[in-house]
N, C-alpha and C positions, 0 to 999 in steps of 0.2 A: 575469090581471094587471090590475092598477088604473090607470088614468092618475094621473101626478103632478099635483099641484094647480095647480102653474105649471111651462112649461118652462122645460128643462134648456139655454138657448141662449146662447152668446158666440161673438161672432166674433172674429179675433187670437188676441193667446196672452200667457201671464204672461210679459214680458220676463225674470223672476227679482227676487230679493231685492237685490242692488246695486244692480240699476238704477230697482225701485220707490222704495228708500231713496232714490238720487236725485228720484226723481221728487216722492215724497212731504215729499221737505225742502223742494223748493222750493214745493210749494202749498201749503204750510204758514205760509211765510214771508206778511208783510202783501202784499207784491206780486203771489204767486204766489196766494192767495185771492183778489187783486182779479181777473188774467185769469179765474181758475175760473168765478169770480162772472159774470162777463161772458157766457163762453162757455159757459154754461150757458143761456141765451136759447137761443141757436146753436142748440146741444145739442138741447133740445126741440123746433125747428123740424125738423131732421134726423130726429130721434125720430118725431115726429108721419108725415112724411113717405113712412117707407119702416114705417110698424107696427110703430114696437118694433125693425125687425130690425137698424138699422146704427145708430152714434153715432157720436160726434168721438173718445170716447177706447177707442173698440172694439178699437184696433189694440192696445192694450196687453190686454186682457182684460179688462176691468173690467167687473162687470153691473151695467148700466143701466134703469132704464124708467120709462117716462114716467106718470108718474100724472097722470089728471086728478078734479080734485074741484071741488067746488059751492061757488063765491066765499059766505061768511058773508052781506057785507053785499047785493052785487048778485044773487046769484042765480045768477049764468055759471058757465059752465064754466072752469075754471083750469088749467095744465097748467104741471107741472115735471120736468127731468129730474131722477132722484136716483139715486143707488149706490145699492146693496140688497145686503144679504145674506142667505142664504136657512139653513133649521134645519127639515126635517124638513117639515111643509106649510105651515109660513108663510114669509110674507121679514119681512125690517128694516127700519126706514129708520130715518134719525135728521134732526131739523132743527136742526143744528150752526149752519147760515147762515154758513159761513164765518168763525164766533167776531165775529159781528157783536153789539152789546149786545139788537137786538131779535128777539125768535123771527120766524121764516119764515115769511108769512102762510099754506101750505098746511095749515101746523100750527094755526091758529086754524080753518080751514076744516075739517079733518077733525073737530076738538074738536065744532063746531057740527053736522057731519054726516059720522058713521064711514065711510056708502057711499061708494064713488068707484068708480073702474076705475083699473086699470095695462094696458098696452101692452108684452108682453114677446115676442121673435122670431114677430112678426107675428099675435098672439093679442092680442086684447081682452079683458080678463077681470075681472070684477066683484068687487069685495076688502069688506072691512069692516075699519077701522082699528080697532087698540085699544091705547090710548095705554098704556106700561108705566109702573112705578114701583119707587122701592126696589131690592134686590136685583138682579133681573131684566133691570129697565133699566139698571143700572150693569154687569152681565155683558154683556151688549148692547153698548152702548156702546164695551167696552176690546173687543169683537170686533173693532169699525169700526174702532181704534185698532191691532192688532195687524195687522191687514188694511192700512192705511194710515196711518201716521205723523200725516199731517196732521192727522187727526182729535183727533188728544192736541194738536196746537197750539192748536187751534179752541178747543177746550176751557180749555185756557189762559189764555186772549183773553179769554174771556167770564165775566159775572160769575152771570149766570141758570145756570139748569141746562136743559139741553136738552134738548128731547123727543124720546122714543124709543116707534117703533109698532112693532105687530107687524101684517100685512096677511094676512089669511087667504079663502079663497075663498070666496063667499057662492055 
């Protein structure tokens, strides 16, 4: 039997669908994206911290990981947390930015250089982004949507179209 390409890890559990809907209206709301936004600093510090294996919204089940990529203009190492969803051996990500009007600079950074790593239940694992489009990306996308309400707000909010990867193991 084959190892899967990234682990199978969350800690927590799905609260259920009433209580996401809850959850999900209010970080959808302009207020509830600004703490998102905020505590997503957090977030990756925590991330960074324990590998991948614990986060701030773990307790709900939410899969998280920390991607780090290669700042475009500096060179550095850059590190964000993001939801991901996973299809088979890749995951998702999308750079929604909270329906902010400007994309999310890890999303210029991948653009400039596909390689990066993610940090998912205590595994370092080396990815190659590849940015979608069309179809693909808009099935994608209403995934994040159906998964989480907020994401259809985000999208809302914003007049750009937002980018959607796919992270596969290198």
């Amino acid at each position: 039997m084959t190892e899967p390409a990234f682990p199978d890890v969350r800690w927590g559990r799905d609260p259920g669908p009433a209580v996401m809907k809850v959850i999900t209206g209010f970080l959808g709301s302009k207020g509830g994206a600004w703490l998102l936004r905020h505590l997503t600093a957090v977030d990756a510090r925590v991330l960074r911290n324990t590998a991948g294996r614990r986060t701030l919204l773990g307790p709900f089940g939410v899969p998280l990981l920390l991607l780090t990529t290669t700042g475009r203009k500096s060179g550095r190492p850059r590190q964000i947390a993001l939801t991901y969803l996973r299809e088979g051996d890749r995951l998702f990500v999308v750079g929604s930015n909270f329906g902010q009007p400007q994309h999310p600079a890890w999303t210029a950074n991948l653009l400039a250089e596909p390689n990066a790593t993610v940090a998912i239940g205590g595994q370092e694992i080396p990815i190659r982004a590849t940015q979608l489009a069309g179809a693909e990306a808009d099935r994608i996308y209403q995934e994040f949507v159906s998964y989480a309400g907020n994401y259809g707000a985000y999208r809302d909010r914003t007049r750009r179209e937002i980018r959607v990867f796919a992270l596969a193991r290198r």
